[in-house]
C-alpha positions in Angstrom: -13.8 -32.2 21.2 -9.9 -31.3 22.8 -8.6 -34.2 21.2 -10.3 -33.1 18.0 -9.3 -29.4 18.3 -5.7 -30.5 19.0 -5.8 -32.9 15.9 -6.7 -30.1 13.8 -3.8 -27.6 15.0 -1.6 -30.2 14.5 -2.3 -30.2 11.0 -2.4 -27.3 10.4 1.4 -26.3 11.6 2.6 -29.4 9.5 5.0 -28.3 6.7 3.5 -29.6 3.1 5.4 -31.5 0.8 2.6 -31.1 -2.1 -0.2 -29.1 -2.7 -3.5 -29.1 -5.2 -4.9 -26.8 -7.2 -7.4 -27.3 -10.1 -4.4 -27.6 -12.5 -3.4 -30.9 -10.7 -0.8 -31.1 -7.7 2.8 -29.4 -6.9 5.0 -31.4 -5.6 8.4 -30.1 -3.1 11.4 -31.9 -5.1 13.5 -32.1 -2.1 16.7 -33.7 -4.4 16.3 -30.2 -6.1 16.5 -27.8 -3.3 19.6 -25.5 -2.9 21.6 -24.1 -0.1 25.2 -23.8 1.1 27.1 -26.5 1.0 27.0 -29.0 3.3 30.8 -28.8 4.6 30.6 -25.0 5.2 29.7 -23.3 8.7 26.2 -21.6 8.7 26.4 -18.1 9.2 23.0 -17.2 8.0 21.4 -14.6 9.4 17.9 -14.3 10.3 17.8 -11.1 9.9 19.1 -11.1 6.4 16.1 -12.3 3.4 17.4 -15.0 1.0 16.7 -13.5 -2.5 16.6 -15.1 -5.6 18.2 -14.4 -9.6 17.7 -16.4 -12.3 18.7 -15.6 -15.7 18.7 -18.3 -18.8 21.9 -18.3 -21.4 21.4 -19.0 -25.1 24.6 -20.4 -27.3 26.5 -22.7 -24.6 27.9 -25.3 -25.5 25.8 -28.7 -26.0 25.9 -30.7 -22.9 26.0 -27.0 -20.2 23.3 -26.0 -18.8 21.5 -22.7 -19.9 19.9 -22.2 -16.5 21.5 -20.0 -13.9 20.8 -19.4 -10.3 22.3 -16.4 -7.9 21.0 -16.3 -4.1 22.5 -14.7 -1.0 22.8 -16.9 2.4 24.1 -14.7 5.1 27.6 -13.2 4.4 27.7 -15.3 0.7 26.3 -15.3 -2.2 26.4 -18.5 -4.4 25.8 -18.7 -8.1 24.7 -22.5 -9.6 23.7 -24.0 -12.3 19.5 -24.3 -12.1 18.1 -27.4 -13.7 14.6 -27.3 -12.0 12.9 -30.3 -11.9 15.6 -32.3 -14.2 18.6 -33.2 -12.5 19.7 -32.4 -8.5 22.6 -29.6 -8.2 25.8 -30.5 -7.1 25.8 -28.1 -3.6 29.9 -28.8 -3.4 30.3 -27.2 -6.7 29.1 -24.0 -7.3 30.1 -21.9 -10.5 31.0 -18.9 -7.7 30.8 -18.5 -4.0 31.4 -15.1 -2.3 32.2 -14.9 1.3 32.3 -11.7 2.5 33.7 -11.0 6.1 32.2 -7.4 7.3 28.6 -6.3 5.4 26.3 -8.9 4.3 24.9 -9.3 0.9 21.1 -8.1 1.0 19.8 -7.8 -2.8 21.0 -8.8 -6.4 19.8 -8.2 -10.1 21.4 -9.8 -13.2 21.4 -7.5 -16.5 19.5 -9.1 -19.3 21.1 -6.9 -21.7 24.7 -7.8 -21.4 24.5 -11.3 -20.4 26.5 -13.7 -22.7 27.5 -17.5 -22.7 31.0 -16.5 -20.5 29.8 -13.2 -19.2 27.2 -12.2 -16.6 27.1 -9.0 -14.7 25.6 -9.2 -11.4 24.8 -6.5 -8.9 25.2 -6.7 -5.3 24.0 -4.5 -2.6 25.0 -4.7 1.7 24.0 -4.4 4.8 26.7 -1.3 4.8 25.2 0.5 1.8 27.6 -0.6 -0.8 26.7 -1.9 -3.8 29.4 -4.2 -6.4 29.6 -5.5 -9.8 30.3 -9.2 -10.2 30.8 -11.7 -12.9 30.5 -14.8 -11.6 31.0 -16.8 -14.7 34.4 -15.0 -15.1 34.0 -15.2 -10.8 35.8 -11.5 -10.7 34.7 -8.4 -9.0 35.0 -5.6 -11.6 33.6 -2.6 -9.6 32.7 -0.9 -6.1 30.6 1.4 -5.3 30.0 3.5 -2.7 33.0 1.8 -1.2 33.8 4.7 1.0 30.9 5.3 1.9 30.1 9.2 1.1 26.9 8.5 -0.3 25.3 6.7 2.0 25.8 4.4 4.9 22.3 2.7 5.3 21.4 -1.1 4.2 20.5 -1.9 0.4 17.2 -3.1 0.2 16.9 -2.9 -3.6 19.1 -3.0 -6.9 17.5 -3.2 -10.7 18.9 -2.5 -14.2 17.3 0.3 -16.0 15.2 -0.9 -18.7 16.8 -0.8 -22.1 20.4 0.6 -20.4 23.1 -1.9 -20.5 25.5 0.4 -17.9 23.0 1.8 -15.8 21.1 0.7 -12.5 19.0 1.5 -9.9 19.7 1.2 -6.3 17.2 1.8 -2.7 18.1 2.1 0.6 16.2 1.6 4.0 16.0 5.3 3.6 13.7 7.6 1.0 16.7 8.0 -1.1 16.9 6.2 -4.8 20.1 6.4 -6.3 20.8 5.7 -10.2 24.4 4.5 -11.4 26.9 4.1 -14.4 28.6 1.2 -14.4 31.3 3.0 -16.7 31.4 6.1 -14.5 33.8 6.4 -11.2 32.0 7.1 -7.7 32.4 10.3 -6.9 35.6 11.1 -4.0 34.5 14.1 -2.0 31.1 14.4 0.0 28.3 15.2 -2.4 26.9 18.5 -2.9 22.9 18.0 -4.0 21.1 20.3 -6.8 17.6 19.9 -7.3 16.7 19.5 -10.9 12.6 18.0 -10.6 9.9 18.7 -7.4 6.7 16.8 -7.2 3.9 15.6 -5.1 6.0 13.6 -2.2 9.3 13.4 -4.0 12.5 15.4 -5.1 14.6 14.4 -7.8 18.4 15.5 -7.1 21.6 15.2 -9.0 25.4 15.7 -7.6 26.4 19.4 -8.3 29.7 19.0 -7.6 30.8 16.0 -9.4 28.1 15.6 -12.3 30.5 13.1 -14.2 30.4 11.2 -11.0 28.6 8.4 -10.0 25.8 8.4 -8.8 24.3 9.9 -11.6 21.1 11.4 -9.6 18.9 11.0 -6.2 15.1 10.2 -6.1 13.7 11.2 -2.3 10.4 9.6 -2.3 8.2 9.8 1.0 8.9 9.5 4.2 9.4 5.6 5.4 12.7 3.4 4.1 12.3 2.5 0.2 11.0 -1.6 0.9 11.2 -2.4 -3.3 11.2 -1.0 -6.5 10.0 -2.5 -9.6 9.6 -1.5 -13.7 6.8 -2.0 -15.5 6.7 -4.8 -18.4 6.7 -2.0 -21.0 9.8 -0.6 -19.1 7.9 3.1 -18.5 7.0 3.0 -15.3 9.0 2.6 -11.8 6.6 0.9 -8.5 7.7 2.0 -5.8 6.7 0.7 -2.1 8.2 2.5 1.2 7.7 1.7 4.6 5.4 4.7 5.0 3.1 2.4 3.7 2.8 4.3 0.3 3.0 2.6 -3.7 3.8 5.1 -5.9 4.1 4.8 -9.5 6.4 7.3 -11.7 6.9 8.0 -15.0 10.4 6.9 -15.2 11.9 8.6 -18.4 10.3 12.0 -17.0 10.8 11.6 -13.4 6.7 12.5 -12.4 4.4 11.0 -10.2 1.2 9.0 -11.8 -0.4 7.9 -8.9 -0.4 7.0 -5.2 -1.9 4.2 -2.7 -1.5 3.6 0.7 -1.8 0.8 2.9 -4.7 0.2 5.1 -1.8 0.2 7.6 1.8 -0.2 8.2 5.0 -0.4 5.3 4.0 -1.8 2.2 6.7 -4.3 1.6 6.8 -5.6 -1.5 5.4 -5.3 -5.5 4.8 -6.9 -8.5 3.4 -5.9 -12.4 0.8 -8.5 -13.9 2.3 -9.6 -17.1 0.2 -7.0 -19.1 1.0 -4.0 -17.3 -2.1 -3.4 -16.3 -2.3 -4.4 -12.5 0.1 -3.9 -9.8 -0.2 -5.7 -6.4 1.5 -5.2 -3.1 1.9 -6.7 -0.1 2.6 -5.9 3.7 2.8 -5.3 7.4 -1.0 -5.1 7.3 -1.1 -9.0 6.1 -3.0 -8.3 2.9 -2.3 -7.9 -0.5 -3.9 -5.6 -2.4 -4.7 -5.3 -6.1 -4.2 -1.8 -8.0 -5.4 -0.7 -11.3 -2.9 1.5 -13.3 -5.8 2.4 -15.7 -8.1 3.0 -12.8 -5.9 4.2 -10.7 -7.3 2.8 -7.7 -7.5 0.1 -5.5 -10.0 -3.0 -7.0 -9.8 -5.6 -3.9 -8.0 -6.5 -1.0 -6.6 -9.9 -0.7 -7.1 -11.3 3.4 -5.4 -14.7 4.4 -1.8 -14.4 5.5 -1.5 -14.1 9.5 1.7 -12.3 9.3 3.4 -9.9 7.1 3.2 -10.4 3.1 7.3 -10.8 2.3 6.8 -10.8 -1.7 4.0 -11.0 -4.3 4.3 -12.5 -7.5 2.2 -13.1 -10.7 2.2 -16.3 -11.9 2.0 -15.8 -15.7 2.4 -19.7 -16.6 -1.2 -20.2 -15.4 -2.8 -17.4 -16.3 -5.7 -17.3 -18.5 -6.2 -15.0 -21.9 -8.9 -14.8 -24.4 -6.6 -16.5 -27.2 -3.5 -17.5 -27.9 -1.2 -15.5 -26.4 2.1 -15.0 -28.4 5.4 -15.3 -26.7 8.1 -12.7 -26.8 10.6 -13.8 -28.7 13.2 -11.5 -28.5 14.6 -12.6 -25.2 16.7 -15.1 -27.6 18.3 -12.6 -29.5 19.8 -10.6 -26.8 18.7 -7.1 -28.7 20.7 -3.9 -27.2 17.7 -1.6 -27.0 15.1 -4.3 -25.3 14.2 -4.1 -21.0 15.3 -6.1 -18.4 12.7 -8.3 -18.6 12.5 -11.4 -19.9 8.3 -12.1 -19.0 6.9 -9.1 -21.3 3.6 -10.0 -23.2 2.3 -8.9 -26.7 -0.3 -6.0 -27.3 -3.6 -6.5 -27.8 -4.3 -9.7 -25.6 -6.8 -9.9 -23.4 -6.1 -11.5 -20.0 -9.4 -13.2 -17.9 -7.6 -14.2 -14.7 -4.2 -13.6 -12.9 -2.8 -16.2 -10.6 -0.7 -14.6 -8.1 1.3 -16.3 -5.4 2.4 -14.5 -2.0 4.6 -15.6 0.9 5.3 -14.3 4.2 6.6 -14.3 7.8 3.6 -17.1 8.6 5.9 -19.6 6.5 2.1 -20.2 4.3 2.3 -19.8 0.6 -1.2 -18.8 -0.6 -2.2 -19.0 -4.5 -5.0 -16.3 -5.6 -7.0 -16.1 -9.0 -8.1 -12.9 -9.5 -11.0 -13.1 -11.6 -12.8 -10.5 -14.3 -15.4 -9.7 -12.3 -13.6 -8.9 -9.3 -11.2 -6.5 -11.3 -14.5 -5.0 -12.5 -13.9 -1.2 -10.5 -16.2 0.0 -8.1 -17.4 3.6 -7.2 -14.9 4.4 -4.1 -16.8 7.0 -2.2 -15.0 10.0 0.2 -15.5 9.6 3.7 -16.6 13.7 4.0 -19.2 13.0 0.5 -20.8 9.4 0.3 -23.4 10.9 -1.3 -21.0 12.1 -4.2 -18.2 11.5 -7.3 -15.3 9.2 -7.1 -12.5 10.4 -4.4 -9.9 12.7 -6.2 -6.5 11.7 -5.4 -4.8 15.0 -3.6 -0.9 15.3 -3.0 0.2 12.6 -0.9 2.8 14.7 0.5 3.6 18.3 0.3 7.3 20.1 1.1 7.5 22.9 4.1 10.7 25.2 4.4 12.1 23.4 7.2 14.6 20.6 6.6 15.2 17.4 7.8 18.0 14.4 7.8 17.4 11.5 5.3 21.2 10.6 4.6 21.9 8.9 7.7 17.8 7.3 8.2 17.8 4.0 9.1 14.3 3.3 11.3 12.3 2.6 9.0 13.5 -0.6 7.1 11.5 -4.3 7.9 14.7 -5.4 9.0 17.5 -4.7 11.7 20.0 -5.0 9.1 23.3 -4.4 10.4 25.3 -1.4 8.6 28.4 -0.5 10.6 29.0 -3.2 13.4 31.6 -4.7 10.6 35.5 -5.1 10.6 36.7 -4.8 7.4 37.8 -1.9 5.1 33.9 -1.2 4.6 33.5 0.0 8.0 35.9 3.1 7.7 34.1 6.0 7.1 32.6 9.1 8.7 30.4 9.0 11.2 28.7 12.5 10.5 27.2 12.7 7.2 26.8 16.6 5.7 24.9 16.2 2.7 22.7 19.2 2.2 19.5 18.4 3.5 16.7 17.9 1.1 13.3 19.7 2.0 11.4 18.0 4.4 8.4 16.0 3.5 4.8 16.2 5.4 1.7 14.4 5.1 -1.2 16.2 4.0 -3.8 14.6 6.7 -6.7 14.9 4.1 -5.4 11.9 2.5 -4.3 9.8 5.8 -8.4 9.7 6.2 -9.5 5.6 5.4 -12.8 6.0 3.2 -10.7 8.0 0.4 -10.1 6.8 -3.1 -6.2 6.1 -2.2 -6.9 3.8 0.9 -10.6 3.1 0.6 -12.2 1.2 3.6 -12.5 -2.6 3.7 -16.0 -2.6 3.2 -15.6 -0.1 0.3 -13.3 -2.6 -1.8 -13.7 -6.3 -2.8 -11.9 -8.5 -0.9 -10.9 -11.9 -2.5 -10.0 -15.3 -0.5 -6.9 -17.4 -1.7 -7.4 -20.8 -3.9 -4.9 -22.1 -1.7 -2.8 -21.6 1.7 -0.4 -24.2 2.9 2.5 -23.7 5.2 5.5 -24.7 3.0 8.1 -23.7 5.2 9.3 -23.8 9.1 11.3 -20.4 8.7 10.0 -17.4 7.6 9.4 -17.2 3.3 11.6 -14.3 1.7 11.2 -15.4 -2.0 8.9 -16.7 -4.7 9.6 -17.0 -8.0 7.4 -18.9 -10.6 9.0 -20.5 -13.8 8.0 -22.9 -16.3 8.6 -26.4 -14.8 8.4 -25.5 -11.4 7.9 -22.7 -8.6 10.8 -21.7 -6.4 10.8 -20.1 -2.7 13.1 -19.0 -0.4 13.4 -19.2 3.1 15.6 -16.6 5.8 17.3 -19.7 7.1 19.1 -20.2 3.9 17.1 -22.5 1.8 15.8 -22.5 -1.6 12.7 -25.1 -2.7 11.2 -26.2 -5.8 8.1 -27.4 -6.2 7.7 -29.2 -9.6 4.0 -28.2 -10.8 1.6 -31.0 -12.1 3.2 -33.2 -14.6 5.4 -30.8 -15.8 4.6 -27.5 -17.7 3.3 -29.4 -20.5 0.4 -30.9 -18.7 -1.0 -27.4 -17.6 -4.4 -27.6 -19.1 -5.6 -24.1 -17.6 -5.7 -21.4 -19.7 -2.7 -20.6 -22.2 0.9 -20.5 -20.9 2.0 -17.2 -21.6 6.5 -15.8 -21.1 
């Protein structure tokens, strides 16, 4: 029986190399994977996730390929070409490296918009809160931010274009605060002075009084905890956003109010991700579940229980997801249109999806595959904890704003990780110690809605909960990245490595459903 029992763990804690699903098998192509190169020092950080960019070029030249990968690896970032499952990269020759002595590089977006066969524009945000504009095609830095550091001093933990903008961005600190930028526009010199143009349920909308031809353009303060991830919708309305006071909340972008709210059953919700259609969202976190939310519903539908540690990053799968018919791809990713998102996965009206495949990874190194099915997205009556007996749970202000003030400028606490924002040496690390931006209001919690059993954070017996297809430990380090594309599915580890896993036979021999971009 011991020797069996130790057998079994033994197992268990082995790293896979492939994996099965009803689709066939995925395989780790270990003559694809991607790090630093070999020749340079590691000076990774554990603290630091690896993320991932990818973005595809149309119009290069016959022979280059269209496929592009950006990823951070402690103080670098490296930028490669990506050719999947057809051909391993040349880790000694990267299109750009970027070693950066002081702050570390802790998030990245590519614009979709502006991206041409010699151009790319590439956002970077640091441990020290500053946030630049590369092209590493070109491989020159065209712009800083922040770079004094008047704005704020915390770690970036999130930078996204806006939807349909080709100069303006979005970036998150471990803080509440949510700034939006101009590329065009110079930062602003003198210490900002705040006005308060929108007030809502949990959240104040600010922009710079002083300096309104200044970057940044405005200041979302949303919740209490460290903003984890934001995230736009498909149809490039709505903004997701997941703090570490274990809140989602999803705005109306374009007119800066609050839709809805959910919580956590408990701890920071850590990350988020839109099904293809726009009509699901689903999180992950520190209370090692993911959870799936309607938008329409406005509620949660199920509860997803399997990881042992916290949920890093969800992500729907949309190659293997199943519709009705046909689905028709979007075509206009080609064409590069001006007035289209940042999105390059968007999905055509009036289809009919009958299961999502979502992957998640965490700090347990597993990777765990769900299909969420119609009948578990079928909603349920949530009862109140104070009225079983009675109507579905109205969702009350999640937060409300007293007279008394409090700090948010200089809040650092409440971000996942201990990223490091002044311990540097550099030019980054002069700057003021005392920060005296006006204080915004001070946001409480309305203890009505921190009760489990209500319609924002229903009970675990008062949801479904849902089992994964699949969990396999993939990894020896902690996962910080998942990413599905057409050939293959890509992950990340915080030691610096990026793996891809070549699904069954190709993308062609998926017989499940109808692929869908």
């Amino acid at each position: 029986m011991a020797a069996s029992a130790a057998v079994k763990a033994q197992h268990s804690s082995e790293v896979k190399t492939q994996f099965c699903t009803k689709e066939g098998c995925y395989k780790s192509l270990k003559f694809s994977d991607y790090s630093r190169p070999a020749r340079l020092a590691n000076n990774a950080s554990n603290n630091i996730p690896v993320k991932l960019s990818f973005v595809t070029l149309k119009g290069v030249p016959e022979g280059d390929c269209e496929d592009k990968i950006a990823f951070n690896v402690g103080r670098d970032m490296y930028f490669y070409n990506f050719r999947g499952t057809k051909k391993a990269p040349d880790l000694n020759e990267p299109i750009d490296r970027r070693a950066y002595k002081g702050p570390q590089p802790t998030c990245h977006d590519i614009n979709m918009i502006t991206r041409t066969p010699t151009s790319i524009e590439l956002i970077i945000g640091f441990t020290a809160g500053q946030i630049q504009l590369v092209d590493p095609l070109k491989r020159e830095c065209r712009k800083c931010f922040n770079d004094e550091r008047l704005i704020e001093k915390g770690a970036v933990t999130c930078v996204k274009w806006v939807p349909g903008s080709e100069s303006k961005f979005l970036v998150s600190y471990n803080n509440p605060n949510i700034y939006m930028y101009d590329k065009n526009l110079p930062s602003i010199d003198i210490e900002p002075q705040l006005q308060m143009i929108k007030k809502g349920s949990g959240y104040v909308v600010n922009i710079m009084k002083n300096k309104p031809e200044c970057n940044p353009l405005c200041r979302w303060s949303v919740g209490l905890g460290g903003i984890n991830e934001i995230c736009f919708s498909p149809d490039c309305k709505h903004l997701a956003v997941v703090s570490q006071d274990g809140y989602l909340r999803v705005f109306d972008f374009e007119k800066q109010e609050l839709i809805s709210s959910m919580r956590s059953y408990f701890g920071g919700v850590l990350c988020v991700c839109w099904s293809p259609d726009g009509r699901y969202i689903v999180t992950g976190g520190e209370d090692d579940l993911i959870t799936v939310w309607s938008c329409h519903e406005q509620q949660v539908i199920a509860r997803g229980e399997g990881h042992r540690s916290w949920v890093n990053v969800v992500s729907f799968d949309a190659y293997t997801t199943q519709v009705k018919e046909q689905m028709s791809l979007n075509s206009d990713d080609e064409d590069y249109p001006k007035n289209s998102c940042n999105h390059i996965n968007n999905v055509r009206k009036n289809e009919t999806i009958v299961s999502y495949r979502v992957g998640s990874v965490g700090d347990d190194t597993q990777l765990l595959l769900w299909d969420i099915s119609e009948d578990i997205l079928k909603p349920e009556r949530i009862r109140t904890r104070s009225n079983r007996g009675s109507t579905l749970a109205t969702i009350q202000p999640v937060l409300s704003y007293s007279s008394q003030t409090m700090k948010v400028g200089n809040h650092t606490k409440n971000f996942k990780n201990p990223l490091v924002d002044s311990q540097t040496t550099n030019k980054y690390t002069t700057y003021k110690r005392h920060n005296s931006q006006p204080d915004p209001p001070k946001l409480t919690i309305d203890r009505d809605d921190l009760i489990l059993g209500s319609k924002i954070c229903p009970r675990m017996n008062e949801c479904k909960k849902i089992e994964p297809l699949l969990a396999k430990k993939i990894a020896y380090d902690r996962l910080s990245a998942l990413v599905f594309r057409e050939d293959c599915i890509v992950t990340g580890t915080y030691d610096g490595y990026v793996h891809v896993w070549a699904r069954p036979n190709g993308a062609d021999a998926l017989d499940v459903g109808t692929l869908i971009q």
